[in-house]
N, CA and C atoms as an extended XYZ file, in Angstrom:
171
Properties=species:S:1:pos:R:3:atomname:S:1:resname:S:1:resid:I:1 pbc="F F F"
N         0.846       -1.164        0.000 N   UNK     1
C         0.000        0.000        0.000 CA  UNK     1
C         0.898        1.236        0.000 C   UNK     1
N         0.706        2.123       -0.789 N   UNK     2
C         1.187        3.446       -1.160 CA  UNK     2
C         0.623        4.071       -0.029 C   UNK     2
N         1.844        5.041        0.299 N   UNK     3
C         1.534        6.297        1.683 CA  UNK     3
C         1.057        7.415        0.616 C   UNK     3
N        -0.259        8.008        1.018 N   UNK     4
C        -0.607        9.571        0.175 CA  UNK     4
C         0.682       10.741        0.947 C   UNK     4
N         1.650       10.389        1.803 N   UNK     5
C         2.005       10.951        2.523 CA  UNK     5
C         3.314       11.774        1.708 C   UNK     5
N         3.592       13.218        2.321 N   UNK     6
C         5.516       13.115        1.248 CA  UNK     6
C         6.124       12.463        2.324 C   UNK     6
N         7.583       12.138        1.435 N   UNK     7
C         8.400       11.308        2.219 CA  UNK     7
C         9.149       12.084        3.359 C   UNK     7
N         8.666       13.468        3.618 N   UNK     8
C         9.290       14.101        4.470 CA  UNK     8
C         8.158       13.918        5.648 C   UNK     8
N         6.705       13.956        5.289 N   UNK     9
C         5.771       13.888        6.326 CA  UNK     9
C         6.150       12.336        6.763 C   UNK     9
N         6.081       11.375        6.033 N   UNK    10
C         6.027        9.851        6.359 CA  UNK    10
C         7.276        9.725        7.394 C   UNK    10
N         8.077       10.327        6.872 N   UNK    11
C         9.432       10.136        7.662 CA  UNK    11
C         9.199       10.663        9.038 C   UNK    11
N         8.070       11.741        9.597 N   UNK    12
C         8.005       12.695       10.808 CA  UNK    12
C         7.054       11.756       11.564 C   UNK    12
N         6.255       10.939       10.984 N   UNK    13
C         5.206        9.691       11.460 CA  UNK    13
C         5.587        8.651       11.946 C   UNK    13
N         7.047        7.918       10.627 N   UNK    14
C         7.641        6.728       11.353 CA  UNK    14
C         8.546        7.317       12.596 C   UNK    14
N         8.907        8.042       12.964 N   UNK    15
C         9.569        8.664       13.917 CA  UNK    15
C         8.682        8.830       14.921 C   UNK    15
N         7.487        9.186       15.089 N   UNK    16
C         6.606        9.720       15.914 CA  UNK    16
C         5.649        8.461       16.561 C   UNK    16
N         6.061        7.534       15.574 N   UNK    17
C         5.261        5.679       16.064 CA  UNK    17
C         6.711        4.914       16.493 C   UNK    17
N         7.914        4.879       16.297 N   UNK    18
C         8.757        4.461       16.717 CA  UNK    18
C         8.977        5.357       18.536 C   UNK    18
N         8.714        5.764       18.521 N   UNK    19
C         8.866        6.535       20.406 CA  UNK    19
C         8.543        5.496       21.119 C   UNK    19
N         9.659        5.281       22.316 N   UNK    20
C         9.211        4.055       23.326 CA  UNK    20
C         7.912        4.594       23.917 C   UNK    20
N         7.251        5.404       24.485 N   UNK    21
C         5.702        5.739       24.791 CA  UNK    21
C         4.829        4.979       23.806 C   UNK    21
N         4.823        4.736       22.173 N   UNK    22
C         3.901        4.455       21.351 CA  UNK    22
C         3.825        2.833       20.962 C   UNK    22
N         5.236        2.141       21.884 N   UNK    23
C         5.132        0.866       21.895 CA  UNK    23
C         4.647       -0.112       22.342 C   UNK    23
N         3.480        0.729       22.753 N   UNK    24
C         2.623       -0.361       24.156 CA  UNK    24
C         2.418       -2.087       23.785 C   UNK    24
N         2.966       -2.902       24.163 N   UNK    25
C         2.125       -4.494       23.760 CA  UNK    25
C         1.098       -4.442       24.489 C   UNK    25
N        -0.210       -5.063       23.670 N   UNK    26
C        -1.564       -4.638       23.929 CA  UNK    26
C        -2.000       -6.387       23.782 C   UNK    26
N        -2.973       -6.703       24.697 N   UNK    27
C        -3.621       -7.780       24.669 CA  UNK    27
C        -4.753       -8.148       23.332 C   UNK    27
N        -4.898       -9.151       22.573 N   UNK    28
C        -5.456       -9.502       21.742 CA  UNK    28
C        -7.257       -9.415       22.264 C   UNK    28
N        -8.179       -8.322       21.330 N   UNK    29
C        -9.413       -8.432       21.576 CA  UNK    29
C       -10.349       -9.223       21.535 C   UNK    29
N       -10.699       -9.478       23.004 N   UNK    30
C       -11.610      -10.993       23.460 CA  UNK    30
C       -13.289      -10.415       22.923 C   UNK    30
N       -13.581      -10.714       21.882 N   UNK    31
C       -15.148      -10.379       21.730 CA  UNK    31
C       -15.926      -10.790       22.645 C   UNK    31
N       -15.887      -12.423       22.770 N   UNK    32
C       -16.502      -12.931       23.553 CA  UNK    32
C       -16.559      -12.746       25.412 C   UNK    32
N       -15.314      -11.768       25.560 N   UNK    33
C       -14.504      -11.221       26.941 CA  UNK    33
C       -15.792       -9.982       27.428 C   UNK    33
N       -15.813       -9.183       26.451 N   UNK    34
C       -16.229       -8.050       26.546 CA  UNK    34
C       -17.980       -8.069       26.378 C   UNK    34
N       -18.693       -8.945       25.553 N   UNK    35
C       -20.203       -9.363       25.701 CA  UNK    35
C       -20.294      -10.209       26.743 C   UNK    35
N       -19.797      -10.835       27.804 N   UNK    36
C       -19.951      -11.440       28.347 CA  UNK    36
C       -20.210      -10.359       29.897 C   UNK    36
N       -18.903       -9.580       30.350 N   UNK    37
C       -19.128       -8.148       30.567 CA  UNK    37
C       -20.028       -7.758       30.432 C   UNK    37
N       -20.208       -7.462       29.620 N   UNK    38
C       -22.000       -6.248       28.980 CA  UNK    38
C       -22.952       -6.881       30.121 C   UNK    38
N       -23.200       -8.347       29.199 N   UNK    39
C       -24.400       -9.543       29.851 CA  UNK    39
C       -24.223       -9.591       31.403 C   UNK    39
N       -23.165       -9.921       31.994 N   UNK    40
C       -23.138       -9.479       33.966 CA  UNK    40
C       -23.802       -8.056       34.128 C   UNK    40
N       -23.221       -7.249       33.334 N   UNK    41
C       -23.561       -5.419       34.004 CA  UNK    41
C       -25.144       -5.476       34.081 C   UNK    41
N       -25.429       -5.799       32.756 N   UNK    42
C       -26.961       -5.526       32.170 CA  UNK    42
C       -28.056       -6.540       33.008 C   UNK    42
N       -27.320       -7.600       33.186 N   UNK    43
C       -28.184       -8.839       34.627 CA  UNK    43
C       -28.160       -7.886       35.917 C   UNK    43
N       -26.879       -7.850       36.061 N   UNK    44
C       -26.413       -6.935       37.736 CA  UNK    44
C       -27.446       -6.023       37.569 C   UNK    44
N       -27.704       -4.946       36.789 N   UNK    45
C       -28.556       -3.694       37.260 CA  UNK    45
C       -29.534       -4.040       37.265 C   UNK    45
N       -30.336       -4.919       36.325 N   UNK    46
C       -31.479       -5.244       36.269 CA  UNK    46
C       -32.065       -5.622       37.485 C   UNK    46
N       -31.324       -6.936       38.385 N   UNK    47
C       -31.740       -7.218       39.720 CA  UNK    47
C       -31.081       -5.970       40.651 C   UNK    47
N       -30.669       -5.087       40.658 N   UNK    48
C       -30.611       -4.323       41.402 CA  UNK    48
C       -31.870       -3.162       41.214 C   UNK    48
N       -32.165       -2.911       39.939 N   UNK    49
C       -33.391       -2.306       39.967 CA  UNK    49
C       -34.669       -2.979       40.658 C   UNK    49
N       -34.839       -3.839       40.410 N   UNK    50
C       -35.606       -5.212       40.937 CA  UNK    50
C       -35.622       -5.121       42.502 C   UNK    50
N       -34.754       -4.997       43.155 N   UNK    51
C       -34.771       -5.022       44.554 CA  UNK    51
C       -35.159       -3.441       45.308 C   UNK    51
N       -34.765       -2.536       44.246 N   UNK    52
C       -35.447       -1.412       44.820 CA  UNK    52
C       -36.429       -0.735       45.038 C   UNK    52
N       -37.287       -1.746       43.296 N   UNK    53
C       -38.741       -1.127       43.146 CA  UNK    53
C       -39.179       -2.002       44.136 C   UNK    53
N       -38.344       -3.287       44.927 N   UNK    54
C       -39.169       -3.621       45.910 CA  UNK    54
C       -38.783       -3.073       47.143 C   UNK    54
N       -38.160       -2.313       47.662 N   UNK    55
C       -37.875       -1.646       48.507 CA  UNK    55
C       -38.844       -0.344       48.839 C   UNK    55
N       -39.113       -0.128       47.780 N   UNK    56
C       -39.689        1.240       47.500 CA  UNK    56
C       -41.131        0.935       47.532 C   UNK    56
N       -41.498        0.232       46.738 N   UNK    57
C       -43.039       -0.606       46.790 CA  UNK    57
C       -43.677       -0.796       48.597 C   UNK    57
């Protein structure tokens, strides 16, 4: 793939992604990690709403 970039900008970019700050190793995205998440939060509040309208009731 061709950079639309000049080789003077490209050159100020690979420099600017090479910085030890921009080297983070990052964990591989768990789809199934993160809907599973959602599904606890979205259960959790639900029975917590649940217990208040009976509190309140």
């Amino acid at each position: 793939m061709t950079s639309r970039l000049s080789p003077d900008d490209q050159a100020r970019v690979d420099q600017y992604l090479s910085a030890p700050q921009h080297r983070v190793e990052r964990k591989p995205f768990r789809p199934w990690m993160l809907l599973a998440v959602i599904l606890v939060s979205v259960i959790a509040l639900g029975l917590l709403s649940r217990l208040l309208s009976r509190l309140v009731l």
